[in-house]
LUMLO-795215 format. One record per residue (C-alpha): x, y, z. Coordinates in pm, whole numbers, plus 50000, padded with zeros to 5 digits. Example, Ala and Ser with C-alpha at 12.3 -4.5 7.8 and 13.67 -1.06 7.14 Angstrom:
<node><u>51230</u><v>49550</v><w>50780</w></node>
<node><u>51367</u><v>49894</v><w>50714</w></node>
END
This chain:
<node><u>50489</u><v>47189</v><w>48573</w></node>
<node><u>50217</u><v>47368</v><w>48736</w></node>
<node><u>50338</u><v>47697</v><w>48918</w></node>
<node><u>50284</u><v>47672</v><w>49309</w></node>
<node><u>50139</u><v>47997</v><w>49522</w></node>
<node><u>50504</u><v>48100</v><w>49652</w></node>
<node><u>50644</u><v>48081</v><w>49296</w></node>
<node><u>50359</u><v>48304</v><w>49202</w></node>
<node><u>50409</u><v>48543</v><w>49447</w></node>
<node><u>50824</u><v>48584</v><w>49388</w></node>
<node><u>50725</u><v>48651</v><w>49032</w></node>
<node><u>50417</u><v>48924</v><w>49123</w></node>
<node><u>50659</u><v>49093</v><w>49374</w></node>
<node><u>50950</u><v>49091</v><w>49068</w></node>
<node><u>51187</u><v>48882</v><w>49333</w></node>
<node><u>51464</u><v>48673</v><w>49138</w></node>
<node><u>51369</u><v>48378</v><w>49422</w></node>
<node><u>51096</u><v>48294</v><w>49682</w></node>
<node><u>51412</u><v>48423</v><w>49977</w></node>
<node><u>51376</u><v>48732</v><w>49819</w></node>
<node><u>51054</u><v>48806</v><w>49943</w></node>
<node><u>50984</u><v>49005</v><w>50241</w></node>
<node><u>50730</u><v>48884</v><w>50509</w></node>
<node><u>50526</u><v>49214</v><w>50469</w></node>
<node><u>50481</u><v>49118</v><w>50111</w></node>
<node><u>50446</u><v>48757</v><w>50141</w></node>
<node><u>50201</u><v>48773</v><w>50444</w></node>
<node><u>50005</u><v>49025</v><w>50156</w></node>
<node><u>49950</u><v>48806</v><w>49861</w></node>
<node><u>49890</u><v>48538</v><w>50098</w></node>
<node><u>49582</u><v>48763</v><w>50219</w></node>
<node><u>49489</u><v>48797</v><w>49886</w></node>
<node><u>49490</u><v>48499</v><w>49780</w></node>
<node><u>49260</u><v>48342</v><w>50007</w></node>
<node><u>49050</u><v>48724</v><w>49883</w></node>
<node><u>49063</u><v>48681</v><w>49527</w></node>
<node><u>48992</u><v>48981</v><w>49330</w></node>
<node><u>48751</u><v>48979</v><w>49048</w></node>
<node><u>48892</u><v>49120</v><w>48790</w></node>
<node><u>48578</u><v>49231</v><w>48587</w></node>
<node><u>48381</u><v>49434</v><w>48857</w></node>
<node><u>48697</u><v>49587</v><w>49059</w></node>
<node><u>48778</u><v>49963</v><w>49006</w></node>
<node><u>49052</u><v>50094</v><w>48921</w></node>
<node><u>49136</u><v>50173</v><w>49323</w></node>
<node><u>49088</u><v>49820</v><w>49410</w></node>
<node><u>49343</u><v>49718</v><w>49073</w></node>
<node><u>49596</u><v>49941</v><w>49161</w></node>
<node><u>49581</u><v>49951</v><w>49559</w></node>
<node><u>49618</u><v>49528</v><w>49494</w></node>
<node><u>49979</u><v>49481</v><w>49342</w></node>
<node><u>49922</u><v>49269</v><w>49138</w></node>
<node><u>49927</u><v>49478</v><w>48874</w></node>
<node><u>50142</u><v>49765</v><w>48649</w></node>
<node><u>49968</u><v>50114</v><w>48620</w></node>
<node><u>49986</u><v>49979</v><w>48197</w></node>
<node><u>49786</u><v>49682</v><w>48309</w></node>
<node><u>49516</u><v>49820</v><w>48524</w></node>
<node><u>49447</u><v>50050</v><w>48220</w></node>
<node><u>49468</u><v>49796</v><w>47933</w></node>
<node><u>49244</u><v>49526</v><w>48151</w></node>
<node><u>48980</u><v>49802</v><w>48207</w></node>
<node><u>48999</u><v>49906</v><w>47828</w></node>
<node><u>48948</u><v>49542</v><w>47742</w></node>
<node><u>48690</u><v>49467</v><w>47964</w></node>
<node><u>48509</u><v>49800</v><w>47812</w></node>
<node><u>48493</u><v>49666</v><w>47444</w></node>
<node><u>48519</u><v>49340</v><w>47462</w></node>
<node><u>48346</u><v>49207</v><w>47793</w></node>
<node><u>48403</u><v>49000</v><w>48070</w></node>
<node><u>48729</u><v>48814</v><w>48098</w></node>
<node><u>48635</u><v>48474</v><w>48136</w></node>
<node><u>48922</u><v>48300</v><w>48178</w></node>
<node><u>49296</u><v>48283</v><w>48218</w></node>
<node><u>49378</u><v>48208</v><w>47892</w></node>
<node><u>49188</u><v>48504</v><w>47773</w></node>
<node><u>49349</u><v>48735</v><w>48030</w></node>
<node><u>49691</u><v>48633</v><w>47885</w></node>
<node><u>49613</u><v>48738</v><w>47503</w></node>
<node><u>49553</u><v>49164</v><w>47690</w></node>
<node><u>49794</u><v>49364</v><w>47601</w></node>
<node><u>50044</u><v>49364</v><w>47891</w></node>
<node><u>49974</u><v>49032</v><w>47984</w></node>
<node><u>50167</u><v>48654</v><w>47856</w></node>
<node><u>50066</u><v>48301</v><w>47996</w></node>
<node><u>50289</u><v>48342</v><w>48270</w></node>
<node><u>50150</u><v>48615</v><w>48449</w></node>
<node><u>49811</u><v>48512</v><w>48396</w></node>
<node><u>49925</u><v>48165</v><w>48585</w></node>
<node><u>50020</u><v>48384</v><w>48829</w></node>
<node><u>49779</u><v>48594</v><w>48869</w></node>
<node><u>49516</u><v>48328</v><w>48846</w></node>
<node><u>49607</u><v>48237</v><w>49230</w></node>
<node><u>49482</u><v>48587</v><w>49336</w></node>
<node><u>49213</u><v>48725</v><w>49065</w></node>
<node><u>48854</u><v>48548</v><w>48998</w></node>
<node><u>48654</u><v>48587</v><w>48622</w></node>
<node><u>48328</u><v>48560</v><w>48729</w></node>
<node><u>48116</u><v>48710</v><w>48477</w></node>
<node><u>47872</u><v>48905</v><w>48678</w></node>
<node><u>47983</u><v>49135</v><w>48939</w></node>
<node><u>47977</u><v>48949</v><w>49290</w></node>
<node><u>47729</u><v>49047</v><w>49577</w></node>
<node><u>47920</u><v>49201</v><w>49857</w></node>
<node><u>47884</u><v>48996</v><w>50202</w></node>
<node><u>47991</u><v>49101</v><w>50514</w></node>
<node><u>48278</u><v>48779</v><w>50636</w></node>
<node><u>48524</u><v>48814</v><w>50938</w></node>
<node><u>48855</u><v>48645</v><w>50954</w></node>
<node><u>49068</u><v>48620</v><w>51306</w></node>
<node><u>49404</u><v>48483</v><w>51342</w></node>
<node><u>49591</u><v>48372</v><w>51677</w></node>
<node><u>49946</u><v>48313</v><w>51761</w></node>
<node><u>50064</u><v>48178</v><w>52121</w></node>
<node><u>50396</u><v>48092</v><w>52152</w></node>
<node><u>50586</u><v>48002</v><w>52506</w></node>
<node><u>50656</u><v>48409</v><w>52549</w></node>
<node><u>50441</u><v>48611</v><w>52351</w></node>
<node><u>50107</u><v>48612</v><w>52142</w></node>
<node><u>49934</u><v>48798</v><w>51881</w></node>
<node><u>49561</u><v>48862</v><w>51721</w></node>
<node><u>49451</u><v>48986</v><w>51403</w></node>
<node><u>49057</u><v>49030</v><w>51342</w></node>
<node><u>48924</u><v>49203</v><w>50993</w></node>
<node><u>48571</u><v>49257</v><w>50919</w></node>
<node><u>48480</u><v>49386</v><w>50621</w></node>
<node><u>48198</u><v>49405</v><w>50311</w></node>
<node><u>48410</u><v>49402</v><w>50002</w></node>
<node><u>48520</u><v>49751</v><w>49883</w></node>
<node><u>48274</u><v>49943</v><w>50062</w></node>
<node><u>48426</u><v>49881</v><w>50436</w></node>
<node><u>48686</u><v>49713</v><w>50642</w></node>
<node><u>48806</u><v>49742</v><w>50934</w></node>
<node><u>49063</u><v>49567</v><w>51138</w></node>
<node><u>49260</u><v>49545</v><w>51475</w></node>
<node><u>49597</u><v>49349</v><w>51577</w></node>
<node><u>49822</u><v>49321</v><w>51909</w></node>
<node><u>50108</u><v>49132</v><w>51975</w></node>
<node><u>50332</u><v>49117</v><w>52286</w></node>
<node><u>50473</u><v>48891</v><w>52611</w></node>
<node><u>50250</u><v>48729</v><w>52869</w></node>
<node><u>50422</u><v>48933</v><w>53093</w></node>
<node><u>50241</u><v>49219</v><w>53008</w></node>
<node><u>50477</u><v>49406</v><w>52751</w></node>
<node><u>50284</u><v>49538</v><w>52450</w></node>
<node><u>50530</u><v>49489</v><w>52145</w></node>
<node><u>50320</u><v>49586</v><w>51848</w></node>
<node><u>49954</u><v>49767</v><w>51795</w></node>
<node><u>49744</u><v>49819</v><w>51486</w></node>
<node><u>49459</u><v>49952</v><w>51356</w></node>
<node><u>49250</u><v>50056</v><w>51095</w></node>
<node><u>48923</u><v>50168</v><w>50880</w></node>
<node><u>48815</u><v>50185</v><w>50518</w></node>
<node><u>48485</u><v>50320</v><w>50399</w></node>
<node><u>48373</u><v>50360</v><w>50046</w></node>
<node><u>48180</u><v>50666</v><w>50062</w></node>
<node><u>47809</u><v>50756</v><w>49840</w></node>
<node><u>47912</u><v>50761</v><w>49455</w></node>
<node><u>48220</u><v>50473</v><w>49510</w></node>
<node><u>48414</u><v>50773</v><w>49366</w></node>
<node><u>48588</u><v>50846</v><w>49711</w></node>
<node><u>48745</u><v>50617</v><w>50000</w></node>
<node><u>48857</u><v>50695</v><w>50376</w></node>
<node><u>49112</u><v>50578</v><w>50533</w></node>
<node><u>49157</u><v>50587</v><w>50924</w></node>
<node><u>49408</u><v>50442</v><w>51173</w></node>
<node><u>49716</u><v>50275</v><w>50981</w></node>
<node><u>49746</u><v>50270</v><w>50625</w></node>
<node><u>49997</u><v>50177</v><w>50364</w></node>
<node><u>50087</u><v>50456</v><w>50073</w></node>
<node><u>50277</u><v>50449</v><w>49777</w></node>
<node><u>50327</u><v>50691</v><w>49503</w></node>
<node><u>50516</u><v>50705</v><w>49194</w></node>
<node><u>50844</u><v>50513</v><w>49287</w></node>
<node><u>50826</u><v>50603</v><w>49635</w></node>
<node><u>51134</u><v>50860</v><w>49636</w></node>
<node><u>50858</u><v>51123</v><w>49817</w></node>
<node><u>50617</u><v>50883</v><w>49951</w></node>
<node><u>50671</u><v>50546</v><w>50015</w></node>
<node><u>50638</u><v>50376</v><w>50384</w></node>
<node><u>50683</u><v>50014</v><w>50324</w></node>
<node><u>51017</u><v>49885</v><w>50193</w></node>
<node><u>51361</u><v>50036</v><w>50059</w></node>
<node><u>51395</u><v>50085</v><w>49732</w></node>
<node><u>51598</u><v>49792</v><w>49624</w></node>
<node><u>51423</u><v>49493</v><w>49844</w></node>
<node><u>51382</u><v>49341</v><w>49593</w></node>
<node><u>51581</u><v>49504</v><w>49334</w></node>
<node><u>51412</u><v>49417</v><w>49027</w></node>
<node><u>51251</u><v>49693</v><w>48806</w></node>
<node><u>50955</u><v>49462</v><w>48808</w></node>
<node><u>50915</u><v>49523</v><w>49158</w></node>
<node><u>50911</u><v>49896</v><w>49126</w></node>
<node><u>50660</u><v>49873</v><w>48916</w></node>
<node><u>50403</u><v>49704</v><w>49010</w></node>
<node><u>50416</u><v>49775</v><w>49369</w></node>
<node><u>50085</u><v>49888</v><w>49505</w></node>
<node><u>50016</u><v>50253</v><w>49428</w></node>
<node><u>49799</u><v>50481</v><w>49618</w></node>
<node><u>49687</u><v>50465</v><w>49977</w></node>
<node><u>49519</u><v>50123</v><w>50134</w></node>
<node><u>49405</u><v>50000</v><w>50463</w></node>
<node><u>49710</u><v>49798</v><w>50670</w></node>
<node><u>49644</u><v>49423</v><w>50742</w></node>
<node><u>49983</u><v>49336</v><w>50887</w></node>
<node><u>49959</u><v>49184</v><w>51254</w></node>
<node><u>50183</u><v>49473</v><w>51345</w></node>
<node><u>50131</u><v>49713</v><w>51098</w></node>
<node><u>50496</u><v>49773</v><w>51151</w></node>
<node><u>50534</u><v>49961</v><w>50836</w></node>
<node><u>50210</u><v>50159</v><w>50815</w></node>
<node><u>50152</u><v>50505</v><w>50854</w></node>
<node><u>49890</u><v>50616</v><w>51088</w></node>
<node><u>49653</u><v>50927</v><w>51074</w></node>
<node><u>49354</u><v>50995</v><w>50807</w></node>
<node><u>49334</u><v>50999</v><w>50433</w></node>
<node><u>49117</u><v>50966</v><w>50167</w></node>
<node><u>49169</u><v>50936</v><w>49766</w></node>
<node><u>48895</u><v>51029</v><w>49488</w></node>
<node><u>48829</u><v>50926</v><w>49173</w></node>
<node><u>48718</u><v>51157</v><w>48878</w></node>
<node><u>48782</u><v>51053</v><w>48555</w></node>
<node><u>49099</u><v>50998</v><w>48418</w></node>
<node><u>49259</u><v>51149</v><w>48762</w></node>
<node><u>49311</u><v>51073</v><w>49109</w></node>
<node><u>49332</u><v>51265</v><w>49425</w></node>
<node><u>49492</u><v>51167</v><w>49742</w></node>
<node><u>49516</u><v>51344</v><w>50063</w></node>
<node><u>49688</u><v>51260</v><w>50379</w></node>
<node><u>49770</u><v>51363</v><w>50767</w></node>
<node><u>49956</u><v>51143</v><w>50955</w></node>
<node><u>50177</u><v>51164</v><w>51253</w></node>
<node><u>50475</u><v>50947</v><w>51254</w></node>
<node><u>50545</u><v>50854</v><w>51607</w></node>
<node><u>50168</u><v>50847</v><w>51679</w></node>
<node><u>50194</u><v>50472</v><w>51791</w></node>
<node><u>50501</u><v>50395</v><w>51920</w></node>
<node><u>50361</u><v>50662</v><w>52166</w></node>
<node><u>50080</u><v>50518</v><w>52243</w></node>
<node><u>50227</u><v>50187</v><w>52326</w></node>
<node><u>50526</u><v>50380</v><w>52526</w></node>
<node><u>50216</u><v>50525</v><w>52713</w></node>
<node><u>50061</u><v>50135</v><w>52747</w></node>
<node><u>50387</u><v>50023</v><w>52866</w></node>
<node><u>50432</u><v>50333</v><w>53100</w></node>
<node><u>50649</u><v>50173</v><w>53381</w></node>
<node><u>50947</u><v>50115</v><w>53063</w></node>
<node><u>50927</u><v>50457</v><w>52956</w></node>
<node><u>50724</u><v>50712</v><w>52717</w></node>
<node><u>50823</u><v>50811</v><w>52362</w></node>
<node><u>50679</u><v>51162</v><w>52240</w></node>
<node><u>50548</u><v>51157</v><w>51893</w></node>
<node><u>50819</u><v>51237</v><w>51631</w></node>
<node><u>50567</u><v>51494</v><w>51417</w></node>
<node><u>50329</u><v>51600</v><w>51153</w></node>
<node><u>50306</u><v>51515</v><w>50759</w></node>
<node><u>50080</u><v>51628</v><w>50538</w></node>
<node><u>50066</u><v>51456</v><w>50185</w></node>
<node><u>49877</u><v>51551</v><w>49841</w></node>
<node><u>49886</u><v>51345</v><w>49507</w></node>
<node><u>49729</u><v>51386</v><w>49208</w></node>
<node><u>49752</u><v>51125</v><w>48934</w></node>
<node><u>49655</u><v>51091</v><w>48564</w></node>
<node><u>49629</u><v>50778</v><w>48379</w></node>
<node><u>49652</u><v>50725</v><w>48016</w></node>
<node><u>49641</u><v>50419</v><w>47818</w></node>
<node><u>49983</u><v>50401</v><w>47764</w></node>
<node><u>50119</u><v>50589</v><w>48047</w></node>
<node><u>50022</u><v>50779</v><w>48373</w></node>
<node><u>50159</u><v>51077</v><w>48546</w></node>
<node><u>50202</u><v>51218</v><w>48898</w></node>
<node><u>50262</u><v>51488</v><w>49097</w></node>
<node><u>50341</u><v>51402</v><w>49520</w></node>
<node><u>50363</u><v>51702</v><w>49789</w></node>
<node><u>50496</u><v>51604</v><w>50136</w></node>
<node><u>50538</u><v>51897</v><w>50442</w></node>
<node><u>50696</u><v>51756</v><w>50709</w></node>
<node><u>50683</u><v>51919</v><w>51083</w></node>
<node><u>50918</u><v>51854</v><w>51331</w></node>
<node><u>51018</u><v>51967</v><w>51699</w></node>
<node><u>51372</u><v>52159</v><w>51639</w></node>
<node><u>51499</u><v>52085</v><w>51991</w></node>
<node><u>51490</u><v>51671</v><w>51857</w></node>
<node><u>51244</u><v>51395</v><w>51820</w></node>
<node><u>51181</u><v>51169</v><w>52083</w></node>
<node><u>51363</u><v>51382</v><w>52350</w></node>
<node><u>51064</u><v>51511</v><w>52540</w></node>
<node><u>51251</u><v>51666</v><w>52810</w></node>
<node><u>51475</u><v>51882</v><w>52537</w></node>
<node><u>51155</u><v>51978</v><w>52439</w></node>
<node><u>51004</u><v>52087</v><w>52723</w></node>
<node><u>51326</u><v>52305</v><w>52748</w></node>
<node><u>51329</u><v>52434</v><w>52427</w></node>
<node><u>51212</u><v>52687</v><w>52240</w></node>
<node><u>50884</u><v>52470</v><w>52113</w></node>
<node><u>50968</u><v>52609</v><w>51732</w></node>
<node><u>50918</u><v>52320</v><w>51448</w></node>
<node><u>51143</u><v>52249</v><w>51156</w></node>
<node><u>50962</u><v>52163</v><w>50838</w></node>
<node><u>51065</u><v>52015</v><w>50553</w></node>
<node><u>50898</u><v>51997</v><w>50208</w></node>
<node><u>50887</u><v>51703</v><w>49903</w></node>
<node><u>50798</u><v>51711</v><w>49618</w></node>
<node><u>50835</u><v>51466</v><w>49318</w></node>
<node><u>50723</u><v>51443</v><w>48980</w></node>
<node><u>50665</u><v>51037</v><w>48819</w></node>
<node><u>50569</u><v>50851</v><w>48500</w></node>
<node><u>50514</u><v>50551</v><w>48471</w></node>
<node><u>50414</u><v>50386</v><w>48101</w></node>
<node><u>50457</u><v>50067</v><w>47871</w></node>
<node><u>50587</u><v>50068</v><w>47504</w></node>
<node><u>50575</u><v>49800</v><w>47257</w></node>
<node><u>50597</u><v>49556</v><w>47546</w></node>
<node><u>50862</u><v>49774</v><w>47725</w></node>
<node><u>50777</u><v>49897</v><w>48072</w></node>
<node><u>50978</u><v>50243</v><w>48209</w></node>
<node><u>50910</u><v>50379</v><w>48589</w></node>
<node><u>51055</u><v>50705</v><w>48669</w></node>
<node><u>51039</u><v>51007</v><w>48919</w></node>
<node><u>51230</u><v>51272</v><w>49010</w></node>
<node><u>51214</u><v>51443</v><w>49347</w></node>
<node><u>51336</u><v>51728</v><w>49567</w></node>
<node><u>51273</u><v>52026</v><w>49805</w></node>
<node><u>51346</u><v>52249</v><w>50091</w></node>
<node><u>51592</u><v>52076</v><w>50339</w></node>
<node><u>51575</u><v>51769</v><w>50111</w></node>
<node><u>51830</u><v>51648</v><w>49825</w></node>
<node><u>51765</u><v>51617</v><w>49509</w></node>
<node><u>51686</u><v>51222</v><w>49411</w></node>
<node><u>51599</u><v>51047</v><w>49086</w></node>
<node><u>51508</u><v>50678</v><w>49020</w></node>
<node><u>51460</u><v>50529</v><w>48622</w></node>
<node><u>51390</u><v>50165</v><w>48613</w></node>
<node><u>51311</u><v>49947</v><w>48230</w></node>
END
């Protein structure tokens, strides 16, 4: 029986059933798949920041592709090391094998919800790898503004580096330092941990609900990969506390500054995360305690230390993380 898109997309995400899914993933490798990747000209960002994909994958398809050529089909994608017949029917729903590396065209996609109460719009424009950028709203025809996102991605001269501005996803290692999507067992499966997506991407959610929002950029050299971040948590429910001004005004909650450097092997990968985390002492959200207060900032600091590698057909995630005014965590998953 021929595997349907939702089946594929329980077994990408590692989820025991389609119900296990969460709509921030589903409403993902929906986008996806109606962008397939190709397989045979993406980079390693565009591998890794996609999913669909273990760290042991991304390395092994690359290596293939190296020596041997062009995958051509999904057939041939399932005899990589890494890969079996089922994955590759998965992952056929999401990945193209064209053997020459497609032109990149500018395309724009818009989607519109009206209910009886509330509406909301989500436009994307982008040209392949080297730019995107997208905008969403939702809300009540009363006026209320519910939700706001936005964001940029530029591939900069050399492909080697990528900026990120607005909202953005991140995810490194296992996500005990850095992780803003999900919590760590929704879903539960050690599949899911890892092949989440790794690294920093643009957000497409309609309310980019789970995104963080400031600037970053990653960079490419080699073997290694380095990621920088600022971001200021609160930055948008103020902003939409400001919009909605006659219901009230939320301050912004702080600062966070992030740093990750990665190396990849072609049986494993490593990484090393930094967070420092600002904010006001007198509370967060409580403007007029603020106002009142002494205006010092507490600041807390990450850091965490991951591997991530595949043996004989056995995959093992790990990290280990801890810091000042933060416990110490660890997370193994086979």
């Amino acid at each position: 029986m021929m595997m349907t898109l939702i089946e594929a997309i329980a077994l990408i995400v590692g989820a025991v059933s389609p119900e296990e899914v969460t709509d921030s993933e589903m409403e993902r490798l929906i986008w996806r798949s109606r962008h397939p990747l190709n397989i045979n000209s993406a980079s390693r960002r565009a591998l890794t920041e996609s999913g669909l994909f273990s760290d042991f994958q991304v390395v092994s398809l690359l290596d293939y592709i190296s020596s041997a050529g062009a995958v051509l089909s999904r057939s041939e994608l399932s005899v990589i090391d890494g890969f079996d017949r089922e994955i590759a029917e998965a992952l056929a729903f999401f990945v193209t094998f064209g053997n020459s590396p497609p032109r990149e065209h500018w395309s724009l996609e818009s989607r519109l919800y009206a209910g009886t109460s509330v509406y909301g719009l989500h436009s994307c424009i982008s040209k392949g790898e080297t730019f995107e950028l997208s905008a969403a709203g939702a809300g009540t025809w009363t006026g209320r503004l519910d939700a706001l996102s936005f964001s940029a991605a530029l591939l900069l001269p050399g492909r080697k580096a990528r900026l990120y501005v607005g909202d953005f996803n991140l995810r490194f290692g296992q996500g005990l330092a850095a992780w803003n999507t999900m919590s760590l067992d929704d879903p539960s499966s050690a599949a899911s941990l890892i092949r989440r997506p790794t690294g920093m991407k643009p957000s497409r959610s309609m309310t980019g609900k789970y995104a963080q929002t400031g600037l970053g950029c990653s960079f490419d050299t080699g073997p290694v990969t380095f990621s920088v971040a600022a971001v200021v948590p609160g930055m948008k429910k103020a902003l939409i506390g400001e919009i909605n001004s006659s219901r009230g005004k939320t301050d912004i909650a702080g600062l966070q500054g992030l740093f990750n450097c990665s190396w990849w092997h072609r049986r494993f990968s490593l990484g090393f995360t930094s967070v420092v985390e600002g904010v006001p002492s007198s509370g967060i959200g409580d403007a007029e305690n603020r106002r009142q207060g002494s205006g010092l900032w507490r600041c807390t600091a990450d850091f965490s230390v991951d591997f991530r590698g595949c043996f004989s057909g056995f995959d093992l995630a790990s990290e280990l993380a801890g810091g000042i005014g933060q416990p110490l965590r660890a997370v193994v998953s086979a």
